[in-house]
C-alpha positions as CSV (number, residue, x, y, z in Angstrom):
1,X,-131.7,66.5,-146.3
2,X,-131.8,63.5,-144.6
3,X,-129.5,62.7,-142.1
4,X,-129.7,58.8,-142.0
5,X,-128.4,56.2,-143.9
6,X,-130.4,55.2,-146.5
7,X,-132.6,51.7,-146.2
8,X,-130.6,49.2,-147.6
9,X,-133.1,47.4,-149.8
10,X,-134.1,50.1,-151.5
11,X,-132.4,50.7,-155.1
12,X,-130.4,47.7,-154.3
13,X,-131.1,46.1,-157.6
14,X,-131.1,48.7,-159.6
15,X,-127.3,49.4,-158.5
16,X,-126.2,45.7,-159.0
17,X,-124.4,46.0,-162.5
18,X,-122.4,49.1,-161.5
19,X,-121.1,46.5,-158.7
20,X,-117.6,45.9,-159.6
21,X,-115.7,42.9,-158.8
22,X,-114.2,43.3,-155.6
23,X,-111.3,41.4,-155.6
24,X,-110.6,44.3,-158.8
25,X,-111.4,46.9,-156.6
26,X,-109.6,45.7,-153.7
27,X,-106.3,45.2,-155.8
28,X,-106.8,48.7,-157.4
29,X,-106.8,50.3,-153.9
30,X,-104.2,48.2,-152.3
31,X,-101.6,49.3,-155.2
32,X,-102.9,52.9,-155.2
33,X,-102.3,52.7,-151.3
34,X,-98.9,51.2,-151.5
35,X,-98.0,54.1,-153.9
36,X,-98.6,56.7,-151.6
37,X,-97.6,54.7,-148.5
38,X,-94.0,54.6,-150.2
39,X,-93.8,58.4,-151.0
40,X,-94.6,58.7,-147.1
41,X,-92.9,56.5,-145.5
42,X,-89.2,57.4,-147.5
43,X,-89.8,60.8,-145.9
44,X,-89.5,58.8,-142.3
45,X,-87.0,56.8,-143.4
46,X,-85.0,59.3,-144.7
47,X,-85.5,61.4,-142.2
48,X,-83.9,58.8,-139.6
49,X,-80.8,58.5,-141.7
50,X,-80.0,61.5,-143.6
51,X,-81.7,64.8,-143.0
52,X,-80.3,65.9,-139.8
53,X,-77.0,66.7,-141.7
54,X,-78.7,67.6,-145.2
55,X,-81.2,70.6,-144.2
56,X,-80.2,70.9,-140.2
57,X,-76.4,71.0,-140.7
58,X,-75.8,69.8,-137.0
59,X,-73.0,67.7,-135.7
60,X,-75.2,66.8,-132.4
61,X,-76.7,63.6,-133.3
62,X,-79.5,63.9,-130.8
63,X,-80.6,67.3,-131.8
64,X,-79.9,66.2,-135.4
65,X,-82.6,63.2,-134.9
66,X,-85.2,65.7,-132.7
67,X,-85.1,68.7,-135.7
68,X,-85.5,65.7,-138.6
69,X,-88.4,63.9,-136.5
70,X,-89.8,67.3,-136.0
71,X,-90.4,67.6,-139.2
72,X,-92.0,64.4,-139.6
73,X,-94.2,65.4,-137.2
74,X,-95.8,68.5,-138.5
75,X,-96.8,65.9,-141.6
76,X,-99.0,64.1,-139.7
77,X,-100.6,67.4,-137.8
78,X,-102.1,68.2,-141.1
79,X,-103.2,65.1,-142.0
80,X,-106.5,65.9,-139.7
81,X,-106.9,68.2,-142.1
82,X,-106.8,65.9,-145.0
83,X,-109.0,63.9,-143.6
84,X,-111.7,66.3,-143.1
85,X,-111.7,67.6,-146.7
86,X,-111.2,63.7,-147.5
87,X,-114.7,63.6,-145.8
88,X,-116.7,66.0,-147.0
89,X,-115.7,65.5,-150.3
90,X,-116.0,61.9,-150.5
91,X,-119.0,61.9,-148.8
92,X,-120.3,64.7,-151.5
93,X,-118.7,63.5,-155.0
94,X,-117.5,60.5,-154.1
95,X,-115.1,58.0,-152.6
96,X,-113.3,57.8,-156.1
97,X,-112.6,61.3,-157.2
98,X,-110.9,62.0,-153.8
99,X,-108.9,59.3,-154.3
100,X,-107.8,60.5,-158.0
101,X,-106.3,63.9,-156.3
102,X,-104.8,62.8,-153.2
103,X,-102.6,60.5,-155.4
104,X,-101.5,63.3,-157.6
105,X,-101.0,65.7,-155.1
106,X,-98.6,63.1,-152.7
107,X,-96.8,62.2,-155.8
108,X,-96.3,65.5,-157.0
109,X,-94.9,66.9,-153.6
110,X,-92.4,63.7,-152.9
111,X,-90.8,64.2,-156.2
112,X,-90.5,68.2,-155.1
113,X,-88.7,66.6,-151.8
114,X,-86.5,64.9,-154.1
115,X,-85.1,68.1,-156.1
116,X,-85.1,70.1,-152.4
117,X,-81.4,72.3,-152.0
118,X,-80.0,71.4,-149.3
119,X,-78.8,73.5,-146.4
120,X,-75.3,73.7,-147.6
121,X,-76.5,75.5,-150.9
122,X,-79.0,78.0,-149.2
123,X,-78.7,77.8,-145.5
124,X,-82.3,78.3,-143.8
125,X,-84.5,78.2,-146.8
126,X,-84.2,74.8,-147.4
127,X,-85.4,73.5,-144.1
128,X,-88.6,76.2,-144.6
129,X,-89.2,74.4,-148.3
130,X,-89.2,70.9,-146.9
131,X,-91.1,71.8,-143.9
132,X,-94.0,73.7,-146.3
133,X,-93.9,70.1,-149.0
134,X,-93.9,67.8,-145.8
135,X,-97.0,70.2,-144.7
136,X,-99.0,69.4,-148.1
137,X,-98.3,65.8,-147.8
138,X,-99.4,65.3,-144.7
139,X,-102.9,66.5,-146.1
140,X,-102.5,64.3,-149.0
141,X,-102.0,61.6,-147.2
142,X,-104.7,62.1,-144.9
143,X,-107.2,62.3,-147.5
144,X,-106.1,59.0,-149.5
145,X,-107.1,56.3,-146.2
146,X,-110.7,56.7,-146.0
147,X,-111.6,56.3,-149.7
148,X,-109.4,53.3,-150.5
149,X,-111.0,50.9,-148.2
150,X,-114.2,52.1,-148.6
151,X,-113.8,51.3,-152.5
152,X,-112.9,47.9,-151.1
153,X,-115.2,47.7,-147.9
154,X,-118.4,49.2,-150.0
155,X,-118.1,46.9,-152.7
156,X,-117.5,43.3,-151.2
157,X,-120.0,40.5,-149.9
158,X,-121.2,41.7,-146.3
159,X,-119.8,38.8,-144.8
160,X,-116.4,39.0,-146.3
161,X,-115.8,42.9,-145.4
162,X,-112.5,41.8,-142.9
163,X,-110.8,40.3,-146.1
164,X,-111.9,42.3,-149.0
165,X,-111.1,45.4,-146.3
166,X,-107.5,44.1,-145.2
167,X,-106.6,44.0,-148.8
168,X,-105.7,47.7,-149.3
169,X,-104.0,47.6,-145.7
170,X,-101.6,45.7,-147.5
171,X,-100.5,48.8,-149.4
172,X,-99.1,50.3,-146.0
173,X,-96.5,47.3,-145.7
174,X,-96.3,46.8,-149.3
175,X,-95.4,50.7,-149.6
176,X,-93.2,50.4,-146.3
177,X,-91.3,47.2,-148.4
178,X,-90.3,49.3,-151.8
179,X,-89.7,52.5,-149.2
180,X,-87.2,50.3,-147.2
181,X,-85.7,48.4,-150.0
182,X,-84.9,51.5,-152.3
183,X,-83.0,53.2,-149.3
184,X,-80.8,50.4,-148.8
185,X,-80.7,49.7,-152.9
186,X,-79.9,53.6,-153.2
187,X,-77.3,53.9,-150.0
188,X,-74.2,53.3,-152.1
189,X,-75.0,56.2,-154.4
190,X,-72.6,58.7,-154.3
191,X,-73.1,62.2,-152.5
192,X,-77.3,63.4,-152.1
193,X,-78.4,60.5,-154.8
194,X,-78.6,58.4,-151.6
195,X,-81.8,60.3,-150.8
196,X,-83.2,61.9,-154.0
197,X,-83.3,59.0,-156.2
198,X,-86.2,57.1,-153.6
199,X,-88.3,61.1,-153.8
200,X,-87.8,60.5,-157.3
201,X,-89.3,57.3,-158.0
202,X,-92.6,58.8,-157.0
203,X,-93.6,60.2,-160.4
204,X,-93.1,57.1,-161.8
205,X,-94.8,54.9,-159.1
206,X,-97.5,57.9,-159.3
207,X,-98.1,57.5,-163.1
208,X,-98.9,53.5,-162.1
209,X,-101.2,54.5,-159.4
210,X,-103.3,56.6,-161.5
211,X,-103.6,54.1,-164.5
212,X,-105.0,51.6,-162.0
213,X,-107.3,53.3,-159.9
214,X,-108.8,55.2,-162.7
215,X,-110.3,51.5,-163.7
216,X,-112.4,50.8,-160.9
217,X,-116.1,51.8,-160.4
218,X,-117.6,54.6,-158.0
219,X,-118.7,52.7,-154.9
220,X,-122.3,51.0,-154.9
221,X,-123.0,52.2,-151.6
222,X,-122.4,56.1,-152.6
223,X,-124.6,55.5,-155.9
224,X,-127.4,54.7,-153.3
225,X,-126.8,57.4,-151.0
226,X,-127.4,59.6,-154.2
227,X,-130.2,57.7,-156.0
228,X,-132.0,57.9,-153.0
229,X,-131.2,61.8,-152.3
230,X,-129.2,61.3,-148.8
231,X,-126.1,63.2,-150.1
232,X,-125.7,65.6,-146.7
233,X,-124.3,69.3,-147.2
234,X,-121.7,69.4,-144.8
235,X,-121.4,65.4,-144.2
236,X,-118.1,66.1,-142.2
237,X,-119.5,68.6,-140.2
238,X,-122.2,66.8,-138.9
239,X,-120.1,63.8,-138.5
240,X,-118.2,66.2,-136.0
241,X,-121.5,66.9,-134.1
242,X,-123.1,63.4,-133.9
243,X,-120.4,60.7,-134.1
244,X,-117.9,62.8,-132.2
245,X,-117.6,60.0,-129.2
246,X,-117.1,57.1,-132.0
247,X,-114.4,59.6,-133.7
248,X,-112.8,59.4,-130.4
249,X,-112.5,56.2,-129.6
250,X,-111.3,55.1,-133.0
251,X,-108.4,57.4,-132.2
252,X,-107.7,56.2,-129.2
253,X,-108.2,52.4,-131.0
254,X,-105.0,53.5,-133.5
255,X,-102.7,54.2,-130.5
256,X,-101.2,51.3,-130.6
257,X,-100.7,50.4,-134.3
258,X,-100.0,53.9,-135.3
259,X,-98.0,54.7,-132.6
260,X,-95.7,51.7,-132.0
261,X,-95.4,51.2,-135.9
262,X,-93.6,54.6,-136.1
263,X,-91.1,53.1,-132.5
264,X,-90.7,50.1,-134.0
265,X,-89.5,51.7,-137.6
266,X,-88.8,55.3,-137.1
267,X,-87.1,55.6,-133.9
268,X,-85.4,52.4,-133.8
269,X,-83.3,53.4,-136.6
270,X,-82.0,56.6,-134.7
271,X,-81.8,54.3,-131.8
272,X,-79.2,51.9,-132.6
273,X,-76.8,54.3,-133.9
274,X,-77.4,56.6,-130.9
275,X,-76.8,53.9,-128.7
276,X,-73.9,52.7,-130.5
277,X,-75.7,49.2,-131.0
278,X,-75.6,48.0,-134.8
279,X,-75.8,49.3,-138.3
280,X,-79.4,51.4,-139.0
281,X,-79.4,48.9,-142.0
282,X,-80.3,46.0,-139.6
283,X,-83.2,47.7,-138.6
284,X,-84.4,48.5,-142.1
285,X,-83.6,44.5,-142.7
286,X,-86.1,43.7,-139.8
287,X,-88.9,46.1,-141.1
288,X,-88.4,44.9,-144.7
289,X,-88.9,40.9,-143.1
290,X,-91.9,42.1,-141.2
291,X,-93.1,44.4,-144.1
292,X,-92.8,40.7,-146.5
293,X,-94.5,38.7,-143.5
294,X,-97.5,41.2,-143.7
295,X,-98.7,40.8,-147.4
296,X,-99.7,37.8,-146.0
297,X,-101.0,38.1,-142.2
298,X,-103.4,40.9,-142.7
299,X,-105.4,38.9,-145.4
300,X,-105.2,36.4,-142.5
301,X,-106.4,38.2,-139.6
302,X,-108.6,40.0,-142.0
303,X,-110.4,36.5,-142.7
304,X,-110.2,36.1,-139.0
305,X,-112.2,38.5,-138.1
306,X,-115.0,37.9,-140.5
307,X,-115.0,34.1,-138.5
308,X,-114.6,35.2,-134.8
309,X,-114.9,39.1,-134.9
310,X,-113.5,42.2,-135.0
311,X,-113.0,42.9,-131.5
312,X,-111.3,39.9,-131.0
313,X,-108.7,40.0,-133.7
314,X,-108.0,44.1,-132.4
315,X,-107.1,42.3,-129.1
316,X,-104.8,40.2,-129.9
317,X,-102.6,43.1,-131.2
318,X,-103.6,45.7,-128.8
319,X,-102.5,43.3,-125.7
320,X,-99.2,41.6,-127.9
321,X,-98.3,45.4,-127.4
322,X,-98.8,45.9,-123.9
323,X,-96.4,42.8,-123.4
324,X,-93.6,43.1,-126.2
325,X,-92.4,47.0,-125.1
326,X,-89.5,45.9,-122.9
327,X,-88.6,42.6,-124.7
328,X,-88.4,44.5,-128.0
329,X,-85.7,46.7,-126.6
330,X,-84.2,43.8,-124.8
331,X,-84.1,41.6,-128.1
332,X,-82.4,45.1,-130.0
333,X,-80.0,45.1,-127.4
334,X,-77.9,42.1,-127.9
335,X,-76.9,43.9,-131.0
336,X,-77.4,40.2,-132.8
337,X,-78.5,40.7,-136.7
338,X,-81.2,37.8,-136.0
339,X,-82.5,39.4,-132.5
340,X,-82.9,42.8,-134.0
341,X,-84.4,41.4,-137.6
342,X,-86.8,39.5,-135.4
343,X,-87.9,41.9,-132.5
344,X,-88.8,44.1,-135.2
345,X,-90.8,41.5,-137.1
346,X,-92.3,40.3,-134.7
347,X,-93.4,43.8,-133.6
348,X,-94.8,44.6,-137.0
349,X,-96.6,40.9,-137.4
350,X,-98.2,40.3,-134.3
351,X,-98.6,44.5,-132.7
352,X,-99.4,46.1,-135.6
353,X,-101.0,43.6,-138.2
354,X,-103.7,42.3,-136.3
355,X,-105.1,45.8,-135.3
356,X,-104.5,47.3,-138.9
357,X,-106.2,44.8,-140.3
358,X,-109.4,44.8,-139.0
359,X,-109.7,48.6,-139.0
360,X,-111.0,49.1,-142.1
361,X,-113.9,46.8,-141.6
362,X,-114.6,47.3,-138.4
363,X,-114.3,51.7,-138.5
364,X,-116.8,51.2,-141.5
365,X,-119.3,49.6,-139.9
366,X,-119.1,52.2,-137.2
367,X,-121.2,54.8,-139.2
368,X,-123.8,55.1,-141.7
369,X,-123.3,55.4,-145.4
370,X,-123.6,58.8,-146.1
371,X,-121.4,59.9,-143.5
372,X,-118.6,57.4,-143.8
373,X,-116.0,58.7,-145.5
374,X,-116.1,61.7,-142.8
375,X,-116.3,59.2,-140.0
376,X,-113.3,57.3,-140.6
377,X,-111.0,59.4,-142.3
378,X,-111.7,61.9,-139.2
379,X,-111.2,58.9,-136.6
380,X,-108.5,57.8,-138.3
381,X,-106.3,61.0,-139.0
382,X,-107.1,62.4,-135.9
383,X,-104.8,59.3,-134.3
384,X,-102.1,61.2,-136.4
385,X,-101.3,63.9,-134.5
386,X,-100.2,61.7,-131.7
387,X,-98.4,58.8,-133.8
388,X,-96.4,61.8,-135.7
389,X,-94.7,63.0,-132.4
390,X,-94.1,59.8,-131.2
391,X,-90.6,59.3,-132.6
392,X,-89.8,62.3,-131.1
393,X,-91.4,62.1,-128.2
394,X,-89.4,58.5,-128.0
395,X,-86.0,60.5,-129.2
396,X,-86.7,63.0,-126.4
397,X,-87.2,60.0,-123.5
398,X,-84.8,58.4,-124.5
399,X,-82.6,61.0,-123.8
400,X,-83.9,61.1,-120.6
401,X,-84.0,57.7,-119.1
402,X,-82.8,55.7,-121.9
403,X,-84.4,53.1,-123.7
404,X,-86.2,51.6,-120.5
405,X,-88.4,54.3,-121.1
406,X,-89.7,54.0,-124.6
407,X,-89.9,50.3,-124.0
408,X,-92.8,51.3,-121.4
409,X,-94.1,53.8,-123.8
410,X,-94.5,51.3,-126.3
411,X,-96.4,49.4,-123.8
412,X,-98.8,52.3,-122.8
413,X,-100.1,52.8,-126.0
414,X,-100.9,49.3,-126.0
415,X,-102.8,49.9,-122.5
416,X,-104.7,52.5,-123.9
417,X,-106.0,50.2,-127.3
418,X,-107.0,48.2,-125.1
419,X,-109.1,50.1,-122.7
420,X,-110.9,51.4,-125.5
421,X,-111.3,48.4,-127.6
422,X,-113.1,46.7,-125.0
423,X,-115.5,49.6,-124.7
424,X,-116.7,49.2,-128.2
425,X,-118.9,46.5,-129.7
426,X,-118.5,43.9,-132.3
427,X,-120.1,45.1,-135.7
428,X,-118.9,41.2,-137.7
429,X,-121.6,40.6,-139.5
430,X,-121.3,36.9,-139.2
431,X,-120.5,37.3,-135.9
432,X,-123.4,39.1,-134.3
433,X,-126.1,37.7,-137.1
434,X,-126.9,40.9,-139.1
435,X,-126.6,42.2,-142.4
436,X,-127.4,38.8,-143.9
437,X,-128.7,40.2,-147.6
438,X,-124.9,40.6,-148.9
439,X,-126.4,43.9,-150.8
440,X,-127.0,45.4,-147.6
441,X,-125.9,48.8,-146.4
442,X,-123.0,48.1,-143.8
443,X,-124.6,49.7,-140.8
444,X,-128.4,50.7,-140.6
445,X,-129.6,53.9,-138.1
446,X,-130.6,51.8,-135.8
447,X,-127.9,49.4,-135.3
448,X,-125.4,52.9,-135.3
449,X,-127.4,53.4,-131.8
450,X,-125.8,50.6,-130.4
451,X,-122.2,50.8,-131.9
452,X,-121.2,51.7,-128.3
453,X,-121.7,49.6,-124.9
C-alpha cells in the first residue's frame, strides 16, 4: 500500500457529514485527557509524599524519595511502548478505539494502586505489585496522548488547529488540578485513606470518561485515509524508518515542558521538606494556582500560535526556561507562602504552557495522515524516558551539590528546546500561507519534505 498521505481534495465531500463539531470533540478529549492525567499524576504526587514509608519502609528521607521516584520512573520507560502500539493501532482502526482502551486500562490499574498492601502487611511483595501496576500504566498512558488531539486536531478548521488542538492540553492541568486538590482534601484522613481514597476515585472519574468519549465521531482525516485505501500495515514501523529524525527532534522539543514540569511539581515537593524549607502543601498550593491559571493560557497561546506561529509561541517557553532555573529555586527559598505559590506558577504558566500548547498542532502537522498517530505518540513518549528520571535525577543532584544544581538543570533542558526548536520549521497554516481549503489534509507529501531546515 501506499505510503503517502492521501490528496486532500479527494473524498473530501463525501466525508463532510461524519465531521463532528469540534468544539464537541475537543471537550470530549480534553475531559477524557484530564481523566487519565489525574490517575497519573496522583501516582507522582503520592509518590512525593507518602510511598517512601508505605511500600519502602525507610527512615532515610533521601533514599525514601530516590526508591518512590524510582518507581515513577519505570512508568514513563514504558510509556514508549504505549505509544508505539498507540501508533500502529490508531493508525490501523482508528484514533477512537485506542482511545476507548487506554482509558479503561489506566483507570482500572489506578484503582488496583488504590487497594495495594502495603509493605508493613507483606514486606517485599508489595513494592513488586506496585512496580508491575505502575509498569501497565505507563503503557496506558502512553497510548491515550496521540489519539486525543488528533480527535481534536483532525477535526477542526485548518486555520484554527493551535486552539481546537490546545483544548485537550487542558486535560493535563485540569487532571494535575483534581490530582492536587484531592491530596490535600484527602490528607486529614486517618491512617492509608490519605493515599487510597485519590486511586480510588478513578473508577468513578473512569466511568465519566467513557460516557463522553464514546459520543464523538471517528476522525475525518482517518475515514479518508481508508476510503482512499492508504491504511499502511505496519504504520508505526515505517514511521520508525522514515520520520525517525522528526521523531527525534520532537523529543528533544518536550525536554523542557516535560522535563521541568515534573522539577517544578514532583521534586519540589521532596525538596522543601528535605531542605527543611516549608510545608509540601505549599508546593501543591502553587501547582494547583498554576494548574487554575492554565485552563486559560493554553487556549491563549493555542490562539497565538494560529496568529504568529508555532515556532514562535514554543520559544517563548523554551527560553522563559533557560532563564527562570535559578530564580525559581531562589524564589522557593525564602520559604514565603507567596514566593513559593508564585515561583511555581509562574513556572507552570509561562515554561510549560506555551510549549504544551502548541504541541499538538504543531507535532501534527509534522507527518502525513496515515502515519500520524505513530509519528507523534512515538515523538512524544519517547521524551518520556528522560522526563520520568528527572525527579530523580534532580533528588540525586541535589544530594550532591544542592539545589544550585537542579536550578541549572532546569535551565539545560530549556537550552536544549531551544536548540532544536530553532532547527525546525513553522507548519501555521496561516502563518506560512498553506492549507487554505479548511477540508484539507494537515500536511501533504510534499510539504513533509520540508518539515526540516
Amino acid at each position: 500500500m501506499s505510503t503517502t498521505s492521501p490528496a486532500p481534495a479527494q473524498g473530501a465531500e463525501q466525508l463532510e457529514t461524519k465531521k463532528d463539531n469540534p468544539v464537541k470533540v475537543s471537550l470530549a478529549s480534553m475531559i477524557g485527557t484530564a481523566v487519565e492525567s489525574y490517575d497519573f499524576f496522583i501516582y507522582a504526587t503520592a509518590s512525593a509524599t507518602y510511598f517512601g514509608t508505605v511500600f519502602f519502609a525507610t527512615d532515610d528521607p533521601i533514599v525514601g524519595a530516590l526508591a518512590s521516584f524510582a518507581t515513577l520512573a519505570i512508568g514513563f520507560l514504558f510509556r514508549p511502548l504505549g505509544g508505539y502500539l498507540a501508533g500502529h493501532f490508531g493508525d490501523r482502526i482508528g484514533r477512537k478505539r485506542i482511545l476507548i482502551w487506554s482509558l479503561v486500562v489506566m483507570g482500572i490499574v489506578t484503582t488496583a494502586i488504590g487497594i495495594l498492601p502495603t509493605f508493613a502487611m507483606v514486606g517485599i511483595l508489595a513494592p513488586i505489585l506496585l512496580i508491575m501496576l505502575r509498569i501497565v500504566q505507563g503503557v496506558a498512558y502512553g497510548a491515550e496522548w496521540g489519539g486525543a488531539v488528533l480527535m481534536a486536531v483532525e477535526h477542526a478548521p485548518a486555520r484554527r488547529r493551535g486552539f481546537f488542538g490546545a483544548l485537550p492540553q487542558i486535560g493535563i492541568p485540569a487532571g494535575l488540578l483534581l490530582a492536587n486538590g484531592v491530596i490535600l482534601l484527602t490528607a486529614g484522613l486517618p491512617g492509608d485513606w490519605a493515599w487510597r481514597v485519590p486511586f480510588l476515585l478513578a473508577s468513578v472519574m473512569v466511568i465519566i470518561g467513557l460516557f463522553i468519549r464514546l459520543r464523538v465521531a471517528e476522525s475525518p482525516e482517518f475515514e479518508t485515509v481508508q476510503q482512499q485505501d492508504g491504511v499502511l500495515k505496519q504504520p508505526a514501523l515505517e514511521t520508525l524508518k522514515k520520520d525517525w529524525p522528526i521523531i527525534l527532534r520532537i523529543i528533544g522539543l518536550r525536554l523542557a515542558e516535560t522535563g521541568g514540569y515534573y522539577v517544578t511539581t514532583a521534586f519540589t515537593v521532596t525538596y522543601v521538606g528535605l531542605a527543611v524549607i516549608s510545608e509540601s502543601s505549599n508546593v501543591l498550593i502553587g501547582t494547583l494556582v498554576g494548574s487554575a491559571i492554565g485552563l486559560v493560557s493554553h487556549l491563549a497561546f493555542g490562539a497565538l500560535s494560529d496568529r504568529i506561529g508555532r515556532k514562535k509561541v514554543f520559544l517563548i517557553g523554551s527560553i522563559f526556561t533557560i532563564a527562570f532555573g535559578i530564580p525559581m529555586f531562589l524564589m522557593i527559598n525564602t520559604g514565603s507562602l507567596v514566593m513559593i505559590v508564585v515561583a511555581i506558577a509562574l513556572s507552570l504558566v509561562l515554561s510549560h504552557d506555551p510549549i504544551f500548547a502548541v504541541e499538538s498542532s504543531w507535532f501534527s502537522e509534522l507527518f502525513p495522515a496515515n502515519r500520524r498517530t505513530s509519528g507523534i505518540s512515538l515523538g512524544y513518549n519517547g521524551a518520556a524516558i528522560v522526563a520520568g528520571c528527572l525527579p530523580f535525577i534532580a533528588t540525586a543532584v541535589y544530594g550532591w551539590v544542592g539545589w544550585i544544581g537542579v536550578g541549572l538543570l532546569f535551565s539545560a533542558l530549556g537550552v536544549i528546546s531551544t536548540l532544536v526548536g530553532l532547527t525546525v520549521r513553522e507548519t501555521a497554516p496561516r502563518v506560512i500561507g498553506t492549507a487554505t481549503d479548511e477540508r484539507a489534509a494537515i500536511v501533504t507529501p510534499a510539504e513533509q519534505q520540508e518539515v526540516l531546515t
